[in-house]
C-alpha positions in Angstrom: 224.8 152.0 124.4 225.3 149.1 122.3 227.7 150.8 119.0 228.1 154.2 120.9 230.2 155.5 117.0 228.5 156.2 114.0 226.8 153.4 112.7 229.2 153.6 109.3 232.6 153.5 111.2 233.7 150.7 113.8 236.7 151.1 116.7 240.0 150.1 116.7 239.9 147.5 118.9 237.4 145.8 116.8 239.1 146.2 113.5 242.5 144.8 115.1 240.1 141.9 116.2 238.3 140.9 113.1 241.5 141.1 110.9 243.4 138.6 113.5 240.4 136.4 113.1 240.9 137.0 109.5 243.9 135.7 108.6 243.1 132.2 109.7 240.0 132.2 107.3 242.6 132.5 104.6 244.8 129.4 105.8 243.9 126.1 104.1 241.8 124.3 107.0 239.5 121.8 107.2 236.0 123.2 106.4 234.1 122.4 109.5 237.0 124.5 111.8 237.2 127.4 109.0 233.1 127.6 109.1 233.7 128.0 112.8 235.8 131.0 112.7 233.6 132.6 110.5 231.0 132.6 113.6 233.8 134.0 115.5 234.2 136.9 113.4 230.5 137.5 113.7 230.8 137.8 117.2 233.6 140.3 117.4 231.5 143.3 115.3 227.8 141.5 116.2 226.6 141.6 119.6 225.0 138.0 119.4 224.1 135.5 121.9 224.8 132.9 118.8 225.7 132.5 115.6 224.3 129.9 113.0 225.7 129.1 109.2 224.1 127.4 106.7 225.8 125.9 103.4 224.0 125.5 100.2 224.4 121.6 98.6 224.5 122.1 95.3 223.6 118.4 94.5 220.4 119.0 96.8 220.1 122.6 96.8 219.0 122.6 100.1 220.6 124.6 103.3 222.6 122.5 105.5 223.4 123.3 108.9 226.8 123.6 109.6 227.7 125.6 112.5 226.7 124.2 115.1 227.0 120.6 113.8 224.9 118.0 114.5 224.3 114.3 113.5 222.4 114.6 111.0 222.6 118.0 110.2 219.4 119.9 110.1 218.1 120.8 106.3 215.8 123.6 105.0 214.4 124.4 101.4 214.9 127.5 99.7 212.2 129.5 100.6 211.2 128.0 103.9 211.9 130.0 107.3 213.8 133.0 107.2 217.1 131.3 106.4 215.6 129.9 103.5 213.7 133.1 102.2 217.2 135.0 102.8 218.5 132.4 100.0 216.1 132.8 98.1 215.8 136.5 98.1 220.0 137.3 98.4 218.3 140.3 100.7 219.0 141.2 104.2 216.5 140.9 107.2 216.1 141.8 110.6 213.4 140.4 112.7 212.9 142.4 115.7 210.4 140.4 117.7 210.4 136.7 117.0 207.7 136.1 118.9 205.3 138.3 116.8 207.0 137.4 113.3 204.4 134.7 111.7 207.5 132.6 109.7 209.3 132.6 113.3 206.8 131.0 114.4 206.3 128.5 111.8 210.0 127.3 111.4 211.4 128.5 115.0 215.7 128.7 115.9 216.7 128.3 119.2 220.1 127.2 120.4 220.4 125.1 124.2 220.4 127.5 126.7 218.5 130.7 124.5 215.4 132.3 123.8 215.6 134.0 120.6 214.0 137.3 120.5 216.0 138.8 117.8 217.2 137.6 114.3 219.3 139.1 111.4 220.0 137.0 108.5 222.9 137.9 105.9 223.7 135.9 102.7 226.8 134.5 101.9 227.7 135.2 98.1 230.3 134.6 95.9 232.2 136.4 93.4 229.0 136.6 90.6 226.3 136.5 93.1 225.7 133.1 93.4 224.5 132.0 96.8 227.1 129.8 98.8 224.8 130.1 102.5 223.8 132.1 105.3 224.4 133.6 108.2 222.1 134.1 111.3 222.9 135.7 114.6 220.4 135.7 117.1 220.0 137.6 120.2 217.7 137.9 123.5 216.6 141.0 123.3 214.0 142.7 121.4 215.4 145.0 118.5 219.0 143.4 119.2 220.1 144.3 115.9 220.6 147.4 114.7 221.9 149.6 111.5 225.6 149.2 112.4 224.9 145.5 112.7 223.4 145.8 109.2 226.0 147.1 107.5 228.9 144.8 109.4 226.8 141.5 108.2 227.8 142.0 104.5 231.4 142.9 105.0 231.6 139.6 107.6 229.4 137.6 104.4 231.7 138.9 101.8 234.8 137.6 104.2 233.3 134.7 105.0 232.2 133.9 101.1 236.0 134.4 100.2 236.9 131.7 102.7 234.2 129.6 102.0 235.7 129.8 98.5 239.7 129.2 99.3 238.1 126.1 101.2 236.8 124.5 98.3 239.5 125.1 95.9 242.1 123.7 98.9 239.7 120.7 98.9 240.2 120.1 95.4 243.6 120.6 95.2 243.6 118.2 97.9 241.9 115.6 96.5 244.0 115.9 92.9 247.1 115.8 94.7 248.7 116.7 91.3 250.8 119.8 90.7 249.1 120.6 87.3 245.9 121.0 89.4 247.7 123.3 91.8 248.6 125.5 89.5 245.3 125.8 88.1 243.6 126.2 91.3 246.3 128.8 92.4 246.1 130.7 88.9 242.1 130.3 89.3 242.0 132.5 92.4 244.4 134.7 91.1 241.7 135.2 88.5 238.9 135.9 90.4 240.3 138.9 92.1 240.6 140.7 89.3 238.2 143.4 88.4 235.6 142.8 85.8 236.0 146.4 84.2 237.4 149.4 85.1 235.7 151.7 87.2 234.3 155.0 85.7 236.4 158.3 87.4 235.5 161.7 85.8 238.3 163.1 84.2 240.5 160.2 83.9 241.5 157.4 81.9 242.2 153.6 83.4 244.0 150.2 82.5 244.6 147.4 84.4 246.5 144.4 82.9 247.8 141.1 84.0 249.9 138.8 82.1 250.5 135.5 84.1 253.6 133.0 83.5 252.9 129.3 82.9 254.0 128.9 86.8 251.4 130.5 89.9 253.1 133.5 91.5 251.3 136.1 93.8 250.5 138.8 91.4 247.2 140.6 92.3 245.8 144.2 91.1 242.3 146.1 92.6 240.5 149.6 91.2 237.3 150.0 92.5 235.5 153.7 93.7 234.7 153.3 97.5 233.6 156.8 98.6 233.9 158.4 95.9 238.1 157.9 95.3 239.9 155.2 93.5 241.3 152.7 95.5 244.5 151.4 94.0 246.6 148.4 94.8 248.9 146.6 93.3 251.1 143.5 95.2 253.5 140.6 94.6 253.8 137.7 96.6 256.8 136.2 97.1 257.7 133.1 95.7 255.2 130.4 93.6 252.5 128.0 93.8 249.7 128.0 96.1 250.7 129.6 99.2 251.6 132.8 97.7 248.7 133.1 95.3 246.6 133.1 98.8 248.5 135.6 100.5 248.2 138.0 98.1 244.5 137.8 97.8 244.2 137.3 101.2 245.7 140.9 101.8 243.1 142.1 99.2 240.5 140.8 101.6 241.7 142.3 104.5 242.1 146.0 102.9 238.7 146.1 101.6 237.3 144.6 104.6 239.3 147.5 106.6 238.3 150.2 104.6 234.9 149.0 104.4 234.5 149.0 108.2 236.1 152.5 108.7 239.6 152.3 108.5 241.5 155.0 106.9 244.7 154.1 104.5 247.3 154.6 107.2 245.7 152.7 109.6 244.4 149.7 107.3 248.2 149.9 105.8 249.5 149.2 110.0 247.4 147.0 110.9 246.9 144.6 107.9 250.6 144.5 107.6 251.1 143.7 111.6 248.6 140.9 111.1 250.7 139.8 107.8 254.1 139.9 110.1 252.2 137.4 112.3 250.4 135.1 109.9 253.0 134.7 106.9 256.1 132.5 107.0 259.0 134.0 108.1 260.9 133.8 104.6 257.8 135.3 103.0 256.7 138.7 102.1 254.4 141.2 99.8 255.5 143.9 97.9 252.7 146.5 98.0 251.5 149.5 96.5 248.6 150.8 98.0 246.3 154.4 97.7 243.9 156.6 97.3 243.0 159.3 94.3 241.2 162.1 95.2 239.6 162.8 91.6 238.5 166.2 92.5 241.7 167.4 94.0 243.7 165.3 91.7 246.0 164.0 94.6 247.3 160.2 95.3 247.7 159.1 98.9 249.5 156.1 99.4 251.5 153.5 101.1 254.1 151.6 98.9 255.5 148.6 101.2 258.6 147.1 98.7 256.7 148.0 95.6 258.7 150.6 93.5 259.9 152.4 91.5 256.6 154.3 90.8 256.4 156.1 87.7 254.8 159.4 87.4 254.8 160.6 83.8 254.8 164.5 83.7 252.8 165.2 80.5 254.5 169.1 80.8 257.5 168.2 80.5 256.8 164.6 78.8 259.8 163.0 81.3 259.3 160.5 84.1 259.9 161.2 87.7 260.9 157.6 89.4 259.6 157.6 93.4 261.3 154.6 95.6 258.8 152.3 98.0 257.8 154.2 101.2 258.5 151.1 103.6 259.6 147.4 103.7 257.5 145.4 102.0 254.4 143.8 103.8 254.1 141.3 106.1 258.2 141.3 107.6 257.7 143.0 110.8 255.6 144.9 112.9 254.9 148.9 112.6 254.7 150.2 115.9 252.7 153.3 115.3 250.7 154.4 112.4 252.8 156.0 109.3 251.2 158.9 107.4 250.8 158.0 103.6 253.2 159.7 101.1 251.2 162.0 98.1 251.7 163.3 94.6 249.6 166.0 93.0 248.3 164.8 89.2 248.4 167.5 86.8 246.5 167.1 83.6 248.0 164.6 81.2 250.1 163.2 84.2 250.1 159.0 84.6 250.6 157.3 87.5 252.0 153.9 86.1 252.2 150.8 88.8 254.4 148.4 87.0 255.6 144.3 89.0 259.1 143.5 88.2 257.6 141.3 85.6 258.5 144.2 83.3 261.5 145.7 84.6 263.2 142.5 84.9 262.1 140.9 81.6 265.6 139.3 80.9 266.5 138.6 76.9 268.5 135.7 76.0 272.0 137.4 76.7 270.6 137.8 80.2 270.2 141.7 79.7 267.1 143.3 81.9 264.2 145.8 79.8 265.1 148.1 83.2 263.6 151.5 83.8 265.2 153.9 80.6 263.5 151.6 78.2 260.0 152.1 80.3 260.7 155.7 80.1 261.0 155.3 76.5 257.4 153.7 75.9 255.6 156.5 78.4 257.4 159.4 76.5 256.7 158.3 72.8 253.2 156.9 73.3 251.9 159.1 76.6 248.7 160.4 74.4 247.1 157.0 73.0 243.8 155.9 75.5 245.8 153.8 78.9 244.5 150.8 77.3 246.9 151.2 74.5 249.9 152.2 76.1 249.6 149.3 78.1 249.8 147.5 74.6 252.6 149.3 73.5 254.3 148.6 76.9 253.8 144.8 76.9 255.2 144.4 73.2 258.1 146.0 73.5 258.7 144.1 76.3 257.9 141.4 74.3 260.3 142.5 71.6 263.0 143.6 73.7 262.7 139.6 75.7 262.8 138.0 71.7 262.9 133.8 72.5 263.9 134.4 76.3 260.7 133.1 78.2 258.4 135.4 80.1 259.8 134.5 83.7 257.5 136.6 86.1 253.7 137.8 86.0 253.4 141.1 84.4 250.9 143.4 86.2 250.6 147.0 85.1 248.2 149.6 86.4 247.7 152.8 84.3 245.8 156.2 85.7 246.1 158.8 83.9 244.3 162.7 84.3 242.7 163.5 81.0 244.2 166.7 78.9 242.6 170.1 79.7 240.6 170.7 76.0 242.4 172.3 73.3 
């Protein structure tokens, strides 16, 4: 058979091939060779004979061929063949039997050397739904594509839609050839992977917060429910500017990717950082915290590569318990075999606090660091007011404590705390 596993989980061996595919859609390339790897990954998790992509011009808004190229490349409307009704619609399709499917027929797709018998059409959208192309992959056989191919074709969009995106900010930043317009592209993308609003977990209460410097660094936080837990991550790149700003996001990719194709936290956690250890400079890095709550069982799985300490406010005993990173940070060499995650058990009024060295290392003017007993501090005194507002408190008395000194790092905090049992 075709995808002998369950149609919502995808082997090893393909997951190890679509995230080394994966890491060069990341790397600033030239479009037409990045649009080309994007097919690629199509063809590790869909059985295709070929692949087509098609951009959207925003001067024209027509589709433009891109993959395969030709001179001219071919154009189609919104709304005409199934390429352009996928734009138009931002849905799905799968056409089973081209050569009963009346808009087939109308506006056929064949590639040299291939009858096409089968078609499924994905979308490619960006961050707030807005089209950027589509995808087409079309087989010989009838009913080639099937419900696992379905549910690949958006995680391969999404990836592909994130690359799409890096390219055109690296073509701008290109063309500006101006660090002020660096920064801004770097800080922009930095942006953009930031949740829109915090996702809604019975029983508990959650902040995220990020507080860039007036320089780029590689800063990045995630909460979002994916099968019913909280996904939790936050990392820091090392070093500034561009490069790190792309790493970090780019490992954001790659976990949601992993997980969405089947991967479970220890596994994702090997193998994205074994495809870090290859793709990232040798003098480069990511600390990581990484997890999963449980909100029924009120446990935290997780992987913290470099990324510590992590706080766990006790609310019984109203003192802070300080656990160390679980492993070297991301990306500086190879795991050989999968590590099981470590785990702590929330009991109500506990917080789990995920706080960058932005905070910890805040220096004041006679060089002095806000450290971890002045953290401790905040958590104990103002533990009861809603996440949102500790997070307030934390940041000013950082603030305080730092007087004229200038704010030297990103601060990134992440705040999850179980809700009080009722008086």
């Amino acid at each position: 058979m075709k995808h002998p596993q369950h149609p919502n989980e995808i082997t090893r061996e393909s997951l190890v091939s679509i995230l080394e595919i994966m890491h060069r859609l990341a790397s600033p390339e030239a479009m037409p060779e990045l649009l080309r790897e994007v097919i690629e990954v199509g063809k590790v998790a869909i059985v295709a004979e070929s692949g087509v992509l098609w951009l959207l011009e925003k001067s024209s808004r027509q589709l433009v061929m891109v993959v395969p190229s030709a001179n001219p490349p071919a154009r189609m409307e919104l709304g005409e063949s199934w390429a352009g009704q996928c734009a138009l619609t931002h849905e799905i399709s799968n056409i089973r039997e081209c050569r009963e499917d009346k808009l087939f027929l109308e506006h056929p797709i064949h590639l040299p050397g291939d009858e096409t018998r089968s078609l499924l059409n994905v979308p490619i959208l960006g961050q707030d739904d807005s089209l950027l192309g589509v995808m087409q992959w079309l087989g010989a056989e009838v009913g080639q594509f099937d419900e696992h191919d379905e549910w690949v074709g958006p995680a391969l969009a999404a990836q592909a839609a994130v690359a799409i995106q890096h390219a055109y900010m690296t073509d701008e930043l290109l063309a500006s050839a101006v660090l002020s317009k660096e920064v801004a592209v770097a800080r922009d993308i930095q942006m953009s992977t930031l949740p829109d609003s915090m996702p809604e977990v019975p029983g508990y209460d959650l902040c995220g917060h990020f507080q860039p410097t007036d320089h780029t660094g590689g800063d990045l936080y995630d909460l979002a429910m994916l099968d019913g837990r909280l996904f939790m991550l936050l990392g820091d790149a090392t070093g500034h500017g561009f490069g790190p700003a792309l790493s970090a996001t780019q490992m954001q990719a790659m976990l949601r990717v992993s997980f969405r194709l089947g991967a479970d936290l220890d596994h994702a956690y090997m193998h994205v950082n074994n495809q870090l250890s290859e793709d990232l400079p040798d003098d480069r890095f990511i600390t990581a915290f990484m997890g999963f709550l449980d909100p029924a069982k009120h446990v935290v799985n997780y992987h913290s590569g470099g990324q510590g300490p992590i706080l766990h406010f006790r609310a019984a005993s109203e003192k802070c318990d300080w656990y160390r990173p679980t492993s070297f940070p991301v990306g500086i060499m190879e795991i050989d075999d999968r590590q099981e995650s470590a785990n702590l058990q929330l009991e109500p009024g506990d917080i789990l606090a995920l706080i960058s060295d932005g905070v910890y290392e805040y220096n004041n003017a006679a060089g002095e660091e806000f450290g971890e007993d002045r953290v401790a501090r905040v958590f104990s005194t103002h533990h009861r007011l809603p996440m949102a507002e500790l997070g307030e408190k934390l940041i000013q008395a950082v603030k305080g404590f730092g007087g004229t000194a200038p704010q030297e790092d990103d601060i990134t905090l992440v705040l999850v705390r179980r809700e009080p049992e009722p008086a």
